[in-house]
C-alpha positions, -999 to +999 in steps of 0.1 A: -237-201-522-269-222-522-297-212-497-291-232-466-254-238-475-231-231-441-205-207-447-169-216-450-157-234-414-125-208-413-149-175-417-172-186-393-145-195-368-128-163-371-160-142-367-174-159-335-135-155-322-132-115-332-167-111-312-154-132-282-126-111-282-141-077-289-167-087-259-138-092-235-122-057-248-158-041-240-163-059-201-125-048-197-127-015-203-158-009-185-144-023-152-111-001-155-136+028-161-159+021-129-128+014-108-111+051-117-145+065-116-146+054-087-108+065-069-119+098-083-148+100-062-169+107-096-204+097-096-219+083-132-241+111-135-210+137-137-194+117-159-218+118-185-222+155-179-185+160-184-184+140-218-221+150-228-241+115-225-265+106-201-260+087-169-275+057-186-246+054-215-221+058-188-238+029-169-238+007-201-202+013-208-194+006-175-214-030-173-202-035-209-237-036-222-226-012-253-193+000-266-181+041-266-180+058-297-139+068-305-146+102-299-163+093-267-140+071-252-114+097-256-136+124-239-141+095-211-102+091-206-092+129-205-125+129-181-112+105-156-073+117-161-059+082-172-034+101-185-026+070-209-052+053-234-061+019-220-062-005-250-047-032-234-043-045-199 
């Protein structure tokens, strides 16, 4: 591809559509952590002692300002007893 050539419509498309969607899965999961956080009567800073992160990571998951790690989000479900894993609403 020549410099300053756009890339194919269909790629470009599907990108910006898998980060729209990715976003969403991000802001979702961080409200759904907040609100059991929350019920549990859990603040942020024992969270992220429980799953070894600071208070600050917690709070960027939970605004869905960054995304959790696998291993982390795992440690953050069995933390707040979801019981199930959450992928979809």
């Amino acid at each position: 591809m020549q410099r300053g050539a756009m890339a194919p419509k269909g790629r470009k498309e599907w990108t910006s559509a898998k980060a729209e969607s990715l976003e969403k899965a991000r802001v979702w999961f961080g409200q759904r952590m907040r609100e059991r956080r929350e019920a549990l009567n859990v603040t942020q800073a024992d969270l992220a002692r429980a799953v070894g992160v600071s208070r600050k990571t917690v709070n960027g998951i939970e605004y869905g300002h960054t995304s959790p790690s696998f291993p982390l989000y795992i440690a953050i479900v069995r933390a707040l007893k979801a019981g199930k894993i959450p992928f979809v609403s």
